[in-house]
N, C-alpha and C positions, 0 to 999 in steps of 0.2 A: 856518344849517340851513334846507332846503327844505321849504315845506310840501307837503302832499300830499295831493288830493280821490281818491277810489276812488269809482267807477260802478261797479254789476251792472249788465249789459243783458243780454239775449236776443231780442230785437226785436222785442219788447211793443210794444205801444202806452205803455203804462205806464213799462218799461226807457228808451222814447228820448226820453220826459217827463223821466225821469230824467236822463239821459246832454244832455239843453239843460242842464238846472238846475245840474248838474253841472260842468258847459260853462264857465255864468254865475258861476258861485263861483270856479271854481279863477280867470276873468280877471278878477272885478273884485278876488280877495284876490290874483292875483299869484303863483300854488298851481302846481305842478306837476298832470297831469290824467292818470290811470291809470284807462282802461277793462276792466275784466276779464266776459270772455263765458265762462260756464258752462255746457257742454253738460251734461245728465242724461243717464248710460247708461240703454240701453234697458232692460225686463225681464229680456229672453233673448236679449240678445246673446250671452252665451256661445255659445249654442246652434247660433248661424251658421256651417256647416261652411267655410272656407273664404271669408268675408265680412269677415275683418280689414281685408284692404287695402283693400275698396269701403267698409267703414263709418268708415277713415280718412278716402278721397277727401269723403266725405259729407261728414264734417264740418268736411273742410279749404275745401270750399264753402261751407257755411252759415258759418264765421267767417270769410271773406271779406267774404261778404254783409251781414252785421252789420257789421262792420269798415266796409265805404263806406257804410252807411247813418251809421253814429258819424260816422265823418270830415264827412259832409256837416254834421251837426249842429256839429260841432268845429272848422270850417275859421277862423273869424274867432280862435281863441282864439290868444295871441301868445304863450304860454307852452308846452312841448314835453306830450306827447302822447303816451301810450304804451299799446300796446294788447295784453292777455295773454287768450290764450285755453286754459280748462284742460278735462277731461272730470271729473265727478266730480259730488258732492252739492253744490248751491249755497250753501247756507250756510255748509260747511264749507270749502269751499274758497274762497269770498269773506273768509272770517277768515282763512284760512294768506295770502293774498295781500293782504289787509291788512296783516300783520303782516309778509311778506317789503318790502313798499315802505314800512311804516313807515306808513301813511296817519294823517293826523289825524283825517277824518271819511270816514266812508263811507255814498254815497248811493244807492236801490233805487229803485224803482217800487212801490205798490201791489200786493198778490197779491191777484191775480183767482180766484173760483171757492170751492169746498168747502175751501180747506187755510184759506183766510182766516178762514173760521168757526171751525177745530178750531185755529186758533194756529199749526198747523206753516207758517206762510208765512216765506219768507229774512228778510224785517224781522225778525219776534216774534225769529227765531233768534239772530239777529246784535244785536237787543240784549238777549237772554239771556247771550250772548257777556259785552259790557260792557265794551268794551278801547277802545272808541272812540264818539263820537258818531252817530248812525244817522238821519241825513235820510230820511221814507220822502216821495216825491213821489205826488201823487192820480194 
């Protein structure tokens, strides 16, 4: 059976602390290495008459961009490499894609700003979750 490290990025500064560390684990344990990029829908994107397809293109560039910045970090790792990009709430959706790869642990970055204070940061979330161990990197 393979093991399995899961990275949140979003290309924090923080997220690509994460996604080395992450890196570093899954090759010295030998680990399979699943990066998942979580865009947050807008407020009112609904609202965009006609903005679907540009607010695809949008963000099919920004998980590009994420995606080579990962890889550069990821390149020496000798183990495969897989990189999921979803739209949705991040914590929620870093749990369903933990649980679709099965991950054994799953590792974040630090949340920056006001959520840190009030608890709602993806860390607090994810190990409220409690389905797996939750590495949060500074």
């Amino acid at each position: 059976m393979s093991r399995v490290v899961l990275v949140g990025v979003d290309g924090s500064t923080g997220s690509m602390r994460a996604a080395g560390y992450a890196a570093g684990l899954a090759r010295r344990e030998r680990c399979r290495l699943v990066v998942a990029h979580v865009m947050t829908p807008g407020p009112f994107e609904w609202a965009v008459l006609g903005g679907g397809g540009l607010l695809a293109q949008l963000r099919a560039d920004l998980s590009r961009t994420v995606e080579a910045e990962v890889r550069a970090v990821t390149e020496d790792n000798p183990g495969p490499v897989a990189f999921v990009s979803r739209v949705g709430r991040p914590t929620e959706s870093l749990a369903a894609i933990a649980d679709e790869v099965r991950a054994d642990v799953v590792v974040v970055g630090v949340s920056r700003g006001w959520r840190r204070w009030f608890g709602v940061s993806v860390a607090a979330g994810l190990v409220r979750v409690g389905r797996w161990p939750v590495v949060v990197v500074p």
